[in-house]
N, CA, C and O of each residue as an XYZ file, in Angstrom:
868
protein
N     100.961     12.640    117.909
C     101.789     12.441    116.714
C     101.737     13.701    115.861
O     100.666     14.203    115.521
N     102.977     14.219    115.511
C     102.771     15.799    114.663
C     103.739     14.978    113.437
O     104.657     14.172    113.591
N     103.122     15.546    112.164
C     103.930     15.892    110.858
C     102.810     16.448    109.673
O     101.820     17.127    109.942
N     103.072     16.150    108.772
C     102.287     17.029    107.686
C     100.881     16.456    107.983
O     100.582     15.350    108.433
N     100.012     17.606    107.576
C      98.294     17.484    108.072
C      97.753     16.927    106.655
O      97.883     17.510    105.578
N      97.069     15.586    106.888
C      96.268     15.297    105.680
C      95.394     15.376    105.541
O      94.772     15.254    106.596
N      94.727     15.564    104.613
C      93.083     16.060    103.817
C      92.293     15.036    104.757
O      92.648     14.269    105.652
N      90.880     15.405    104.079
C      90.196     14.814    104.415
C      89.724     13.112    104.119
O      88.866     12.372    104.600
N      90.867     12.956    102.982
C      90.524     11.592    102.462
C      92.171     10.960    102.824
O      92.493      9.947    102.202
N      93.028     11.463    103.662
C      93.835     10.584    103.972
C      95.349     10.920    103.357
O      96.430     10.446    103.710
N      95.005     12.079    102.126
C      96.410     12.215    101.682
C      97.148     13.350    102.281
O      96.713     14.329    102.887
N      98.874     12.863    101.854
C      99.445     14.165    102.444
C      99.528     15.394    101.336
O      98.954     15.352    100.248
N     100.146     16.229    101.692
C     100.226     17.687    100.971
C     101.482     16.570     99.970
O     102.190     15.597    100.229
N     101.092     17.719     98.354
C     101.614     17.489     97.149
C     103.364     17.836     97.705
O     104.258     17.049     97.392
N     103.634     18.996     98.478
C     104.937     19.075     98.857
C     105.810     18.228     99.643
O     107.040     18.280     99.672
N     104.943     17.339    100.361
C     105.397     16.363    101.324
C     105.680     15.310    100.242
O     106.839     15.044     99.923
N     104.425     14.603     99.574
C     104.770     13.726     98.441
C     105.730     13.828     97.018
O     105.948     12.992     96.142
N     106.067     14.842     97.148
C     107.318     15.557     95.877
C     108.289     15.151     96.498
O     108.992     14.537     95.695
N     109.094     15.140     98.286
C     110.092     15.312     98.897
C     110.080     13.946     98.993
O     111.250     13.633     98.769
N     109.466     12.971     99.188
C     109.158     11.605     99.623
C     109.742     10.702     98.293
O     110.545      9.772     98.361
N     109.075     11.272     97.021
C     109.246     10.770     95.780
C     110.910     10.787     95.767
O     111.649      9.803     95.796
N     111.280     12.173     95.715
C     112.701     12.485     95.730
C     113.705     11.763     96.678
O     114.880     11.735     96.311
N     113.476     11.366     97.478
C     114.153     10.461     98.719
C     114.466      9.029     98.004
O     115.569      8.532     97.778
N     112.947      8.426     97.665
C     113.194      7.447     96.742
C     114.116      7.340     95.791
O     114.921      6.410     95.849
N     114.157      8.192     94.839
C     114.773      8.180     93.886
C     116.505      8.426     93.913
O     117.340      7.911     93.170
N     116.755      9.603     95.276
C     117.550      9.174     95.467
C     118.807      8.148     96.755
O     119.927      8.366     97.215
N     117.893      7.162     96.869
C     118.003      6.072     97.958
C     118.705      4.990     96.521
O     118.083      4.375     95.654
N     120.885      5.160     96.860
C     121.091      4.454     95.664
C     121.974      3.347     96.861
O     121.955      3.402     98.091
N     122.615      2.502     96.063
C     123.184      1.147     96.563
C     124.644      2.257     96.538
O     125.060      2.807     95.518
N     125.181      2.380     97.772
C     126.622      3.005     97.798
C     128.097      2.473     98.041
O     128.559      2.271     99.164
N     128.480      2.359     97.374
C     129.733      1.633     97.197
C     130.976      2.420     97.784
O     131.916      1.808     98.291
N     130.943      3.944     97.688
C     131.739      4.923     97.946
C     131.541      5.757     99.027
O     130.643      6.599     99.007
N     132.332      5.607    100.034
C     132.273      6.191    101.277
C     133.217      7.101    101.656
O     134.352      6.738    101.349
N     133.131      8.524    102.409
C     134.109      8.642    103.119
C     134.576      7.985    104.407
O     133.843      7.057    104.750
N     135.765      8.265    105.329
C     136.055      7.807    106.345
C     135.750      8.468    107.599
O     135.980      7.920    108.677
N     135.154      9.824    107.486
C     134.589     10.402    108.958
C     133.413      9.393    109.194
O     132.693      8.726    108.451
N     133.537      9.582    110.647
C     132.231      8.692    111.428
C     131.290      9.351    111.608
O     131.066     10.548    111.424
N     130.569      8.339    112.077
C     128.640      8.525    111.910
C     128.148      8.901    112.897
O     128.708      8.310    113.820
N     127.273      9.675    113.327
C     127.184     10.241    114.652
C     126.382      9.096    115.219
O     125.563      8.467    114.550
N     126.720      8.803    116.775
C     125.735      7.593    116.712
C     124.237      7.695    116.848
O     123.356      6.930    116.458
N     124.172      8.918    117.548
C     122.700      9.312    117.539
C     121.885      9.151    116.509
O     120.764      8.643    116.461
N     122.530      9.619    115.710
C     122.013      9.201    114.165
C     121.120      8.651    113.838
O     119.908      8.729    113.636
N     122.585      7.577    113.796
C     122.692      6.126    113.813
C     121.560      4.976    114.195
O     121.040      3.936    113.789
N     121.570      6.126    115.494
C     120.254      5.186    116.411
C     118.447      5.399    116.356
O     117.513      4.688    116.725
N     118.539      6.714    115.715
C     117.055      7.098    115.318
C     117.018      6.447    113.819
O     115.835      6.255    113.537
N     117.617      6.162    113.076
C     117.494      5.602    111.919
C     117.555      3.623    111.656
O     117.272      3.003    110.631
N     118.019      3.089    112.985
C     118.062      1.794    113.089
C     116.525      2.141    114.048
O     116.112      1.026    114.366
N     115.785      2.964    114.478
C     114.412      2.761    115.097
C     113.500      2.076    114.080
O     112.767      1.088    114.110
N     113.897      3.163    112.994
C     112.692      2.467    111.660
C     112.260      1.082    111.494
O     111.176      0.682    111.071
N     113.414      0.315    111.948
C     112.992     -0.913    111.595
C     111.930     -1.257    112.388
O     110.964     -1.572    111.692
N     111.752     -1.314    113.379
C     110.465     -0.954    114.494
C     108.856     -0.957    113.859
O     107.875     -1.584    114.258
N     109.024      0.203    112.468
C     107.936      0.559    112.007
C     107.719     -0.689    110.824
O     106.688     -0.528    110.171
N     108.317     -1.584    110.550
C     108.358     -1.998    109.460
C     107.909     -3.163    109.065
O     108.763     -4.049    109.098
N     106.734     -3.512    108.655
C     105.733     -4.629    108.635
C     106.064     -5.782    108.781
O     107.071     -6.044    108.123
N     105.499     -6.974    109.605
C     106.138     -8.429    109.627
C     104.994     -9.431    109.458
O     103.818     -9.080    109.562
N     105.348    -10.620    109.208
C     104.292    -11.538    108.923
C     103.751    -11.818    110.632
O     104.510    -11.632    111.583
N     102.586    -12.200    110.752
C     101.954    -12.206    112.353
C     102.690    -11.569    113.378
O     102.668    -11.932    114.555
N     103.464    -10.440    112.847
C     103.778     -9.953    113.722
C     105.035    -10.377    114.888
O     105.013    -10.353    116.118
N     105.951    -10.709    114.060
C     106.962    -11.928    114.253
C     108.238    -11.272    114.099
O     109.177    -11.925    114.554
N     108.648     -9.707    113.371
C     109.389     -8.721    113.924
C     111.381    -10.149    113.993
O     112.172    -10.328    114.919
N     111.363    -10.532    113.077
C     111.907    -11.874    112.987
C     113.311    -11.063    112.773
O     114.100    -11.927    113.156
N     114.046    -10.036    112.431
C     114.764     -9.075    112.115
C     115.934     -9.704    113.456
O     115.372    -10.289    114.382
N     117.272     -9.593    113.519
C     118.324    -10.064    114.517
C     119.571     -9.183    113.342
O     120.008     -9.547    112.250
N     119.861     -7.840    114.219
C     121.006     -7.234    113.901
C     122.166     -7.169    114.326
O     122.079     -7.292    115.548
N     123.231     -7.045    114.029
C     124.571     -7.325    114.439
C     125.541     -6.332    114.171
O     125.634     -6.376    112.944
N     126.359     -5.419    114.600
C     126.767     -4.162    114.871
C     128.683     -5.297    114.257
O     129.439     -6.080    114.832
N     128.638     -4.924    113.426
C     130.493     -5.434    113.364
C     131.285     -4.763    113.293
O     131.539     -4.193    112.232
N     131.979     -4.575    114.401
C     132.800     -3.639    115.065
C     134.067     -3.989    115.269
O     134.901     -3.110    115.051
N     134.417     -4.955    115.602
C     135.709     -5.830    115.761
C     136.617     -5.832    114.659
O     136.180     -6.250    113.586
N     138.067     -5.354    114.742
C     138.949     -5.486    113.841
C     138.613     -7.122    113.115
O     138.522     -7.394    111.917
N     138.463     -8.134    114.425
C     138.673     -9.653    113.933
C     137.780    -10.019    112.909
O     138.065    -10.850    112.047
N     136.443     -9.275    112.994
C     134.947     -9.605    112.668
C     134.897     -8.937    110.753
O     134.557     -9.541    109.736
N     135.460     -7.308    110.961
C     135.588     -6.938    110.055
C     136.666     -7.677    108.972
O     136.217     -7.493    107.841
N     137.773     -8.354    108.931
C     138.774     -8.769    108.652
C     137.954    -10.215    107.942
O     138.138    -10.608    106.790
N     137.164    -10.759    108.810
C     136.389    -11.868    108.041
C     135.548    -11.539    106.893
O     135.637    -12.033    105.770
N     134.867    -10.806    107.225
C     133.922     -9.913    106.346
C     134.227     -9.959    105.173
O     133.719    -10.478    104.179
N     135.498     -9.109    105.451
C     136.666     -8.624    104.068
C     136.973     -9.733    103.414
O     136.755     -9.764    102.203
N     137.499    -10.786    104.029
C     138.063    -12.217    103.200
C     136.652    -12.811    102.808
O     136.521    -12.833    101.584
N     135.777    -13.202    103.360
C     134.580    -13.684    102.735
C     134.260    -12.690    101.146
O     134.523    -13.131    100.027
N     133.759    -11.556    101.368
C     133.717    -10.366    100.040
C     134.879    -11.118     99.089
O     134.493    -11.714     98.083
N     136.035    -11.088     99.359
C     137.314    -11.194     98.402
C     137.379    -12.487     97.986
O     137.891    -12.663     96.881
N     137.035    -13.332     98.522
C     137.087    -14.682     98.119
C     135.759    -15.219     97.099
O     135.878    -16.012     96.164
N     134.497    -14.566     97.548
C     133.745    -14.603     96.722
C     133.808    -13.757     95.281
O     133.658    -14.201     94.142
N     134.054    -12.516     95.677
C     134.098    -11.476     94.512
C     135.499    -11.850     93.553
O     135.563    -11.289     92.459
N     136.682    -12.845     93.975
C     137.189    -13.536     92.964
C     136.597    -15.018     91.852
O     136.705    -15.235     90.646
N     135.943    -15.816     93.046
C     135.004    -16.578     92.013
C     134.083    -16.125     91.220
O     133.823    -16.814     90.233
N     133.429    -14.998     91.407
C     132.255    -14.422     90.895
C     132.978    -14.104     89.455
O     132.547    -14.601     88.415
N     134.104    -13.241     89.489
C     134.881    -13.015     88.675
C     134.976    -13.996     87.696
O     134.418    -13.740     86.630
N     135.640    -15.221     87.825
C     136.381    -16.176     87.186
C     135.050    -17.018     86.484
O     135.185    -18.127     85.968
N     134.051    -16.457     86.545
C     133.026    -17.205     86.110
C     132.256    -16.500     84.913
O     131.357    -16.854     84.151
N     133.024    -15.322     85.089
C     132.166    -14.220     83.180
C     133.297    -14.670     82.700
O     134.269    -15.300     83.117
N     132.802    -14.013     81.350
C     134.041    -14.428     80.384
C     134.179    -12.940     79.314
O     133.241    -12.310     78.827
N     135.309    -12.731     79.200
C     135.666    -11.793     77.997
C     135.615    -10.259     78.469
O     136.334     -9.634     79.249
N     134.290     -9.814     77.562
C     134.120     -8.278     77.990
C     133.227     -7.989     79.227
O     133.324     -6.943     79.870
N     132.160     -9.202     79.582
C     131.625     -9.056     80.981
C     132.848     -8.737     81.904
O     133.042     -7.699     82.537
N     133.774    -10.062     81.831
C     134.790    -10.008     83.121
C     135.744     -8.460     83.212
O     136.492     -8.008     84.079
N     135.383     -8.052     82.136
C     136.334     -6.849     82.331
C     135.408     -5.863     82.838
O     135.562     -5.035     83.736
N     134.614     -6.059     82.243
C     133.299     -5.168     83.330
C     133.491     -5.128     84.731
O     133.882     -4.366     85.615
N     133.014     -6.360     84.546
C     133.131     -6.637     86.200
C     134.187     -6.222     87.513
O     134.120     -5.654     88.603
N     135.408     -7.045     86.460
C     136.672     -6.227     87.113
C     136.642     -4.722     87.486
O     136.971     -4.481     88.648
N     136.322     -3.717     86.740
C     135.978     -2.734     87.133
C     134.840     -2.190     88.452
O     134.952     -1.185     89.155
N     134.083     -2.924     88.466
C     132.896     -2.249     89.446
C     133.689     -2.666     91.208
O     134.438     -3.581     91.553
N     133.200     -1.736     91.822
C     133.475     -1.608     92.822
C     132.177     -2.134     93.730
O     131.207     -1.441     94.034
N     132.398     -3.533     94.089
C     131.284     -4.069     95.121
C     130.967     -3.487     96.454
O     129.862     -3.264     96.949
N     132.239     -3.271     96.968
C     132.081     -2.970     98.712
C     132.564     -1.749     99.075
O     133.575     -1.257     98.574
N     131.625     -1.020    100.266
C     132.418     -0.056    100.501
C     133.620     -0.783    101.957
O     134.304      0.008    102.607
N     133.651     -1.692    102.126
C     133.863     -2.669    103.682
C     135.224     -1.836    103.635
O     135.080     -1.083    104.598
N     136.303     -1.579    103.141
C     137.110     -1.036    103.165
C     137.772      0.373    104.486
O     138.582      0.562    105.394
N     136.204      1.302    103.327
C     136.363      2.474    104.211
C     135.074      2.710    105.068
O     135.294      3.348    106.098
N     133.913      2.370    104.884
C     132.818      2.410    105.621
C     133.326      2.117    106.732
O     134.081      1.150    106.839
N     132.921      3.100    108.020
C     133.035      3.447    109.556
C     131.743      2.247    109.590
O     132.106      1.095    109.350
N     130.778      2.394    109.778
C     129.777      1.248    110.206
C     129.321      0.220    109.069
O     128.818      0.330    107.951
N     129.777     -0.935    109.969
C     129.127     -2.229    108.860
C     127.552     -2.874    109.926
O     127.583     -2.804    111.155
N     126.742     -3.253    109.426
C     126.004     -3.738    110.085
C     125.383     -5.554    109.279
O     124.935     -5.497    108.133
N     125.422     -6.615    109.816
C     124.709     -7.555    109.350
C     122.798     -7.869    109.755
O     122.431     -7.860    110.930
N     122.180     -8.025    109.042
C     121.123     -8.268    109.290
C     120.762     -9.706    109.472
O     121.667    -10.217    108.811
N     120.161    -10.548    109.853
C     119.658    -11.958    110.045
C     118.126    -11.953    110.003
O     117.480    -10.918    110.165
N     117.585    -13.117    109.784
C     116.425    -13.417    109.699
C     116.258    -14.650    110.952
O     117.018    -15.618    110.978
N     115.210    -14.460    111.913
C     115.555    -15.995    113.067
C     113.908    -16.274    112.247
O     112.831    -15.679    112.265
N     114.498    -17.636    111.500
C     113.749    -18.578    110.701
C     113.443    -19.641    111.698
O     113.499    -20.866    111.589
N     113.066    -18.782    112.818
C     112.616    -20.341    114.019
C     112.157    -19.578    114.981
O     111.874    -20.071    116.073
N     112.014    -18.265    114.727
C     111.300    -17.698    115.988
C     109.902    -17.721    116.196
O     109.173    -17.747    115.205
N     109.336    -17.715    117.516
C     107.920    -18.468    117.937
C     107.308    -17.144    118.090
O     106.104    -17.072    118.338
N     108.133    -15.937    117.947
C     107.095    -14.415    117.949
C     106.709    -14.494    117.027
O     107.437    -14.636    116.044
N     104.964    -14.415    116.928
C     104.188    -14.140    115.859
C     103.192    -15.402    116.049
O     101.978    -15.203    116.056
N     103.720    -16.691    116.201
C     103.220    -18.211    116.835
C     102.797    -18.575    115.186
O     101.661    -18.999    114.976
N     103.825    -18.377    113.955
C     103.665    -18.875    112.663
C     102.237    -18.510    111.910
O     101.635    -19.262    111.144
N     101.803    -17.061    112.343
C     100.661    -16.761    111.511
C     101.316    -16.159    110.489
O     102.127    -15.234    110.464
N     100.583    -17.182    109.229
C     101.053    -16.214    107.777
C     102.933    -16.998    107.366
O     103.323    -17.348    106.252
N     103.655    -17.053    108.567
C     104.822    -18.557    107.780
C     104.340    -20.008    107.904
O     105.004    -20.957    107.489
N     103.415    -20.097    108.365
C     102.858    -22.095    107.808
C     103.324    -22.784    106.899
O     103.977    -23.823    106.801
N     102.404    -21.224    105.527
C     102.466    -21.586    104.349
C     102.883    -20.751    103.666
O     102.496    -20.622    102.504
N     103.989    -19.793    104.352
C     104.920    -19.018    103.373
C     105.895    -18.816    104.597
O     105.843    -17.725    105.166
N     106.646    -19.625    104.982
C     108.007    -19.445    105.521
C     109.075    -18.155    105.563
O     109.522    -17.526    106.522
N     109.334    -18.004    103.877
C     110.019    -16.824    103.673
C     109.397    -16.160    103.866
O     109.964    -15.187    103.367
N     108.053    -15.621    104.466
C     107.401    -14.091    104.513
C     108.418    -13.656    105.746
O     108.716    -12.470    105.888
N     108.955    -14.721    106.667
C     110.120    -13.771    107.639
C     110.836    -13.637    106.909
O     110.309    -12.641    106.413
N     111.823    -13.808    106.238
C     112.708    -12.837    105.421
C     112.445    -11.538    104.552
O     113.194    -10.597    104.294
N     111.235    -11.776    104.213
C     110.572    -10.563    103.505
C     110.419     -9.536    104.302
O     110.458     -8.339    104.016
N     110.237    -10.068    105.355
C     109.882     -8.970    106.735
C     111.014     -8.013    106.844
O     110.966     -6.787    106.745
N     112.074     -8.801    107.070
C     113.357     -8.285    107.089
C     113.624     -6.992    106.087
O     114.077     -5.870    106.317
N     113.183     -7.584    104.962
C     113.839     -6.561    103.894
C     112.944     -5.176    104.239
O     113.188     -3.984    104.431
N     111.869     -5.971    104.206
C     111.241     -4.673    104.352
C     111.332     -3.256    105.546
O     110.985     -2.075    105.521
N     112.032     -4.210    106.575
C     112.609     -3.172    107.677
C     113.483     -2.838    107.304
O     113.515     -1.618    107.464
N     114.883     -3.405    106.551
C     116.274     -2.607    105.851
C     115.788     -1.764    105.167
O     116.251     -0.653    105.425
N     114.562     -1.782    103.883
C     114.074     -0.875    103.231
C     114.057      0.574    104.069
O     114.700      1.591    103.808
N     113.110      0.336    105.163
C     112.739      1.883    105.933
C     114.388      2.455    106.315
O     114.914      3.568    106.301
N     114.826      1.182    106.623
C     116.101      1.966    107.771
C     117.476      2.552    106.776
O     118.495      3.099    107.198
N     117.114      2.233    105.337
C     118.028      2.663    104.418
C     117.322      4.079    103.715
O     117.889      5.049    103.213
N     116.217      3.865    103.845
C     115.789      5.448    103.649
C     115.804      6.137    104.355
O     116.352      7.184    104.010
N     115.278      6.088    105.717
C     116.397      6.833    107.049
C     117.608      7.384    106.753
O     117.873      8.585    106.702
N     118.336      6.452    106.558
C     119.810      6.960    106.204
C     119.956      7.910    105.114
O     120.569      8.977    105.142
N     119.408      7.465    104.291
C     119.750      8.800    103.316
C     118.862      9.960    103.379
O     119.050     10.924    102.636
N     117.705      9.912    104.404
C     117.151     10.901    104.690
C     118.006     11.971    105.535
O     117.751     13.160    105.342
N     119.183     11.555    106.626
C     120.205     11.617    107.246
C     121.070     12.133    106.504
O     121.894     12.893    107.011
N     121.097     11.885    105.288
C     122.177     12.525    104.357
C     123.341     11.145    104.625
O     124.543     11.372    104.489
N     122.912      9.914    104.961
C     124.175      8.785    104.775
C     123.350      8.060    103.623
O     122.255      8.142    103.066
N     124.627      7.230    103.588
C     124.076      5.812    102.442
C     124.772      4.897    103.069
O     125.659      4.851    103.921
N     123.898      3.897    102.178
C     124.237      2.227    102.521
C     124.215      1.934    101.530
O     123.462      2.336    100.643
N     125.908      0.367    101.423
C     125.611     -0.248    100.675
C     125.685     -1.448    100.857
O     126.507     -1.884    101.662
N     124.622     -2.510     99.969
C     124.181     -3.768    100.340
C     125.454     -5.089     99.536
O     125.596     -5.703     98.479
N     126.125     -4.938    100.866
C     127.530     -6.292    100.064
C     126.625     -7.744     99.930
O     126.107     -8.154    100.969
N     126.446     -8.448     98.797
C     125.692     -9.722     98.295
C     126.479    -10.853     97.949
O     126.177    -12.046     97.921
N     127.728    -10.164     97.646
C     129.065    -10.986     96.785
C     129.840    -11.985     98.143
O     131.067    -12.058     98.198
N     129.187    -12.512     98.900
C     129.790    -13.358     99.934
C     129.161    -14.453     99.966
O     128.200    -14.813     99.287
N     130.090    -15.333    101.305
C     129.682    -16.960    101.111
C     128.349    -16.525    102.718
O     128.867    -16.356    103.822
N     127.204    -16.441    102.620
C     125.809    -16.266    103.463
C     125.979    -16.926    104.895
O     125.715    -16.392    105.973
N     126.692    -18.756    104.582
C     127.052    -19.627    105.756
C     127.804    -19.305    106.299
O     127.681    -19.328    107.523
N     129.298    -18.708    105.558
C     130.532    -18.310    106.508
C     130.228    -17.338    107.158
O     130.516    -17.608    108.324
N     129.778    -16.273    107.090
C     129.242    -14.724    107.270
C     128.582    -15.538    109.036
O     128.806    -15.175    110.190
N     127.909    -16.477    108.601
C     127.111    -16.664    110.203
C     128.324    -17.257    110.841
O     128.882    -16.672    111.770
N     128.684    -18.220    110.447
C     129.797    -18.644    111.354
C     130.890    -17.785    111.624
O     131.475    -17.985    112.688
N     131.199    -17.086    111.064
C     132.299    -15.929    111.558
C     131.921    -15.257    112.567
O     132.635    -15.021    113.543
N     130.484    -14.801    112.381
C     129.818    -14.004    113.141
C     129.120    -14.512    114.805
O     128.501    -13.959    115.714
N     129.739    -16.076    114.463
C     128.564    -16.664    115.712
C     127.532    -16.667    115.758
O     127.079    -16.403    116.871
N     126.588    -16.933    114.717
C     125.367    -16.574    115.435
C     124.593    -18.084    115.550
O     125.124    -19.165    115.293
N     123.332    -17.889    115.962
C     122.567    -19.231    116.245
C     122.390    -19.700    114.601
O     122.599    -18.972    113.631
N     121.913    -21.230    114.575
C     121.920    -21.695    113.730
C     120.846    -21.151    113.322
O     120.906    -20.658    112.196
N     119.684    -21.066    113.984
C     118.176    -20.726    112.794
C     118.711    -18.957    112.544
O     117.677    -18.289    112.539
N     119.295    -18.524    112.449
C     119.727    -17.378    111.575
C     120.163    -17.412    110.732
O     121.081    -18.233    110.718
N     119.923    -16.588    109.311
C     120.254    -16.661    107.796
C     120.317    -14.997    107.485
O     119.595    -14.043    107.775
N     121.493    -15.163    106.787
C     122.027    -13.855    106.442
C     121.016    -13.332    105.874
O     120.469    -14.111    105.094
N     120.296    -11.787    105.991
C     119.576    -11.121    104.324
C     120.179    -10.107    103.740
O     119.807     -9.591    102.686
N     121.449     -9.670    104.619
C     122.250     -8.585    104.136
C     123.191     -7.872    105.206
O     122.926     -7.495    106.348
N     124.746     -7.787    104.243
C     125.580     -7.139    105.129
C     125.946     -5.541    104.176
O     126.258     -5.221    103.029
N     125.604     -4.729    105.801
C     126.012     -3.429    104.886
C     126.831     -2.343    105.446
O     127.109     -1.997    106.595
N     127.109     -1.943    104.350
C     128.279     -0.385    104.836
C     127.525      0.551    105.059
O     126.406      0.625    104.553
N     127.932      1.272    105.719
C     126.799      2.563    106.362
C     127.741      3.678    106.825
O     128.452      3.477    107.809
N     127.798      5.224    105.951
C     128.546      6.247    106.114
C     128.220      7.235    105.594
O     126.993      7.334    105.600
N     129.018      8.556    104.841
C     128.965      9.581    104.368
C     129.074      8.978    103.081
O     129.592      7.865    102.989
N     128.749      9.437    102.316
C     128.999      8.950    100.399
C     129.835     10.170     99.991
O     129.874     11.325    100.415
N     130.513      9.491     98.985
C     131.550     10.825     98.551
C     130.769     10.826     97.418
O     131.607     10.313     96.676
N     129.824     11.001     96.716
C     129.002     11.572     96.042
C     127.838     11.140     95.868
O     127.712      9.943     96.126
N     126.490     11.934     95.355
C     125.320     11.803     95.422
C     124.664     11.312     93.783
O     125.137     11.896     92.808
N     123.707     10.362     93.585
C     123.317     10.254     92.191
C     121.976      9.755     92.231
O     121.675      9.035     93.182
N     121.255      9.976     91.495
C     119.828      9.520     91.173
C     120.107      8.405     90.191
O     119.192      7.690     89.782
N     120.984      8.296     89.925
C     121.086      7.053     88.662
C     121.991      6.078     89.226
O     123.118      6.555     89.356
N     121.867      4.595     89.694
C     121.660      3.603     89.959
C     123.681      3.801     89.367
O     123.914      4.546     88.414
N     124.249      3.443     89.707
C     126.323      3.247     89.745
C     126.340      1.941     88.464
O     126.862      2.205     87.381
N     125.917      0.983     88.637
C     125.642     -0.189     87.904
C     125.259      0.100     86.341
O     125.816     -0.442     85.387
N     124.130      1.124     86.255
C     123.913      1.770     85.117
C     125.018      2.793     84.681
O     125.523      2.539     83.587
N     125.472      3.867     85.315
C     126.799      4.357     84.923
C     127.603      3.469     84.339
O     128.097      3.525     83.213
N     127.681      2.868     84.936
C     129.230      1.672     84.680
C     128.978      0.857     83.461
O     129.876      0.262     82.865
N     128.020      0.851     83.195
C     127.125     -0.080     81.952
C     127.032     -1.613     82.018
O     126.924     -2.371     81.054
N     127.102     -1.994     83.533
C     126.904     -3.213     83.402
C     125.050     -3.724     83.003
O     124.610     -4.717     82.423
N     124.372     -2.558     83.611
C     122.690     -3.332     83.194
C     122.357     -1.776     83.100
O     123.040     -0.777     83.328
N     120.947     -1.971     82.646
C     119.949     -0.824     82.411
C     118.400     -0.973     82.951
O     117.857     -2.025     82.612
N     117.426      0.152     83.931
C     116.726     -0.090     84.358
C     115.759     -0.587     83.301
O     116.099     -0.523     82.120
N     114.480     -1.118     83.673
C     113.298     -1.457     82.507
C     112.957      0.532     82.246
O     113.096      1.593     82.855
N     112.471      0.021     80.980
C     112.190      1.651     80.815
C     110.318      1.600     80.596
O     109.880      2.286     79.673
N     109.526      0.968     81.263
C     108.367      0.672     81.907
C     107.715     -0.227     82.573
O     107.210     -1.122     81.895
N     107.539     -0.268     83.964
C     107.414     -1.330     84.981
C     106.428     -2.594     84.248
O     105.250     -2.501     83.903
N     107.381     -3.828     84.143
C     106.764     -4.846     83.601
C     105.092     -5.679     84.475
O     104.723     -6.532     85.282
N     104.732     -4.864     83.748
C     103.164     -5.238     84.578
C     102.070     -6.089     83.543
O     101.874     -5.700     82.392
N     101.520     -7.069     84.007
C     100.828     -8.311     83.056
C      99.509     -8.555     83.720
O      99.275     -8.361     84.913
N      98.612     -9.032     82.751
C      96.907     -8.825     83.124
C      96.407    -10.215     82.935
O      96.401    -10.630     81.777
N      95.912    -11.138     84.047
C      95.638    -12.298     83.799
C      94.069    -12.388     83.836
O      93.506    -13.461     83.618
């Protein structure tokens, strides 16, 4: 295994952890895509991550789905639109005009959409650690989108995470088995621009905490 050499107590070099920090920070939710495609190679060293990415007993519960299909994408789209009009009709006043404004999806122009699933019935792992926390497979999940979305923008792509849909239709459109549950459908491309500051905050719909709410029991 080669990459940066760590000390003797385990850490990496201050330059490695400056570049790492910076990745974070700028790993944003992307709404805005161009339309050139993604190389798939890419593509495919950056969907590895999930691989690396912690699961409850080891249960790797993660079921991805490549939506590629004019038919598949077209559902997608009407699910987004049908939701992102109720979502709408439910602020009132100067929210809804907010709202009206923000741009949820890139589904439009994003070259790759990908769905993620959770199999909430799979026997890999043999239920160590979901007994008595079930959702720790979904957590699992996120936590592999986590790596594989910093990938991507390590790649110089972004992703963005569409939420504004109906979760049930999304499976049934998609076919999939019943013990599968959506944890996220996303756009995956070039971004037509780069920001460290969160689009949502631009737009002024919310503002981050301005010190991590932390409590001492």
């Amino acid at each position: 295994m080669t990459g940066p050499v760590q000390d003797a107590k385990g850490c990496f070099p201050q330059a490695f952890r400056a570049e790492l920090d910076l990745l974070m920070k700028l790993r944003r939710d992307v709404r805005r895509f161009r339309t050139d495609p993604v190389d798939e190679a890419v593509l495919t060293r950056c969907l590895s991550a999930v691989s690396l990415a912690p699961s409850v007993g080891l249960s790797e519960p993660w079921r991805i789905i490549r939506v590629g299909s004019d038919a598949a994408r077209a559902a997608a789209l009407k699910n987004f639109e049908t939701a992102n009009a109720e979502a709408l009709a439910d602020y009132s006043e100067d929210r809804a005009a907010t709202y009206a404004r923000l741009k949820l999806s890139g589904m439009r122009e994003a070259p790759v959409q990908i769905a993620f699933f959770c199999d909430d019935e799979t026997e890999k792992g043999h239920g160590l650690g979901a007994r008595t926390m079930p959702e720790m497979r979904r957590y699992s999940v996120v936590t592999a989108i986590t790596l594989f979305w910093l990938s991507l923008r390590a790649e110089g792509l972004g992703l963005g995470w569409v939420s504004v849909l109906d979760p049930d239709q999304m499976a049934r459109d998609l076919n999939v088995p019943q013990s599968w549950s959506l944890i996220g459908y996303f756009c995956i491309g070039h971004p037509e621009r780069l920001s460290d500051t969160p689009e949502l905050e631009q737009e002024g719909w919310e503002q981050r905490f301005a010190a991590l709410p932390i409590e001492t029991r």
